[in-house]
C-alpha angles and dihedrals in degrees: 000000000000113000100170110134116267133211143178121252117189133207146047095276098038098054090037088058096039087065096040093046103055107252114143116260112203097175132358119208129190167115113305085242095050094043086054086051091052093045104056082041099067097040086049080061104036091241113138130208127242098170136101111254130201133169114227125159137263094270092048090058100049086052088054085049115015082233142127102185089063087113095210095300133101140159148189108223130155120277115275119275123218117220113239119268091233095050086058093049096043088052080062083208117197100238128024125180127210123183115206121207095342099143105178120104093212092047092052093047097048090050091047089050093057098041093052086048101045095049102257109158101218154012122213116194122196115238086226137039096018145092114254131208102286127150090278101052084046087059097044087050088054088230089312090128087071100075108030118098094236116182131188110231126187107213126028103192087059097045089054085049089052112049082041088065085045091058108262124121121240108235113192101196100207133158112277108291131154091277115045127088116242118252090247103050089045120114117194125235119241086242107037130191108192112200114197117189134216105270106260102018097043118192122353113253091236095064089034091067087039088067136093101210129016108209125196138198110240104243127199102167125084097244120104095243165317125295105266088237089049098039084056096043079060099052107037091048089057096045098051084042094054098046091052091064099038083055094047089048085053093048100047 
């Protein structure tokens, strides 16, 4: 019998991903539209379905989720596993990302959907202080969750110790100040830590002074800053994009 724990994802993409992704679906709930979406989507896929479906309204799933942005689709998956810290390590991916004190589910999904599309190896996430990967964060990611290799670390401040001694370069991404480098002018390490801090607070000084190198968004407009899951669509965009085309120009 399998006792591993359960829990509900909701949405199209989520559930979508869950099943493309390999987690396992116990049970699939949802509207008679959204089950025929699903449906041609996975056989557009070649993905075929082993769980249990059901069609149930609009007022059924948001008793199964206490939700309203289900969009017609819910399912019952097994809870979300965490990839081991050492097989991480061992991938030796180019670019990992690791929020620090960002607390917000939405936050956290929005930065890991960015990080699985734009090519980023890896996301850390702190045991405290931090959101973890629940149903919600699995929605704001659009499914993304599914297919990042996301590992639960103790102490920051070690890991960033760690994976400097492995070669990568520790990048605190923080507002302008005296001593950051501006976006633009940054060039990208071959091995990148990207360190993304809480909104307000930012990083903590402990792992500011931690870093190798503190980058900055350029900023015009009179408002403190960027929204943290913005802040980190903006750099990451420029740093795969920039490694790209440091490894086209080696290759070449």
């Amino acid at each position: 019998m399998n006792n591993k724990p359960r829990e509900f994802i909701f949405g199209k993409n989520p559930v979508f991903e869950s099943l493309r992704g390999g987690r396992e679906v116990h049970e699939i709930y949802g509207t008679h539209e959204s089950i025929k979406w699903l449906l041609r989507k996975c056989e557009q896929n070649g993905i075929k379905i082993r769980a249990k479906i059901s069609t149930a309204d609009k007022n059924q799933l948001y008793k199964l989720v206490k939700r309203k942005d289900h969009q017609g689709l819910v399912a019952l998956v097994s809870q979300f596993e965490y990839t081991p810290l050492r097989l991480i390590l061992r991938r030796k991916p180019d670019i990992i990302v690791m929020p620090v004190g960002i607390t917000d589910p939405q936050n956290l999904g929005a930065i890991i959907r960015t990080s699985e599309l734009l090519g980023v190896g890896a996301i850390l996430i702190p045991k405290k202080n931090s959101a973890k990967i629940t149903p919600v964060v699995a929605h704001t990611s659009a499914g993304a969750v599914e297919h990042m290799p996301i590992a639960i670390v103790e102490s920051p401040a070690h890991i960033i110790e760690s994976l400097k001694r492995e070669g990568y370069k520790a990048v605190a991404c923080e507002k302008p100040s005296a001593k950051s480098i501006l976006l633009p002018e940054f060039e990208p390490p071959s091995k990148t830590l990207l360190l993304f801090g809480s909104e307000g607070e930012g990083l903590p000084l402990s792992i500011v002074k931690r870093a190798d190198l503190v980058v900055s968004i350029p900023q015009k407009g009179i408002i403190d800053s960027f929204n943290v899951s913005a802040a980190a669509a903006i750099i990451i965009y420029h740093i795969c994009s920039q490694a790209i085309k440091i490894k086209n120009s080696h290759s070449n």
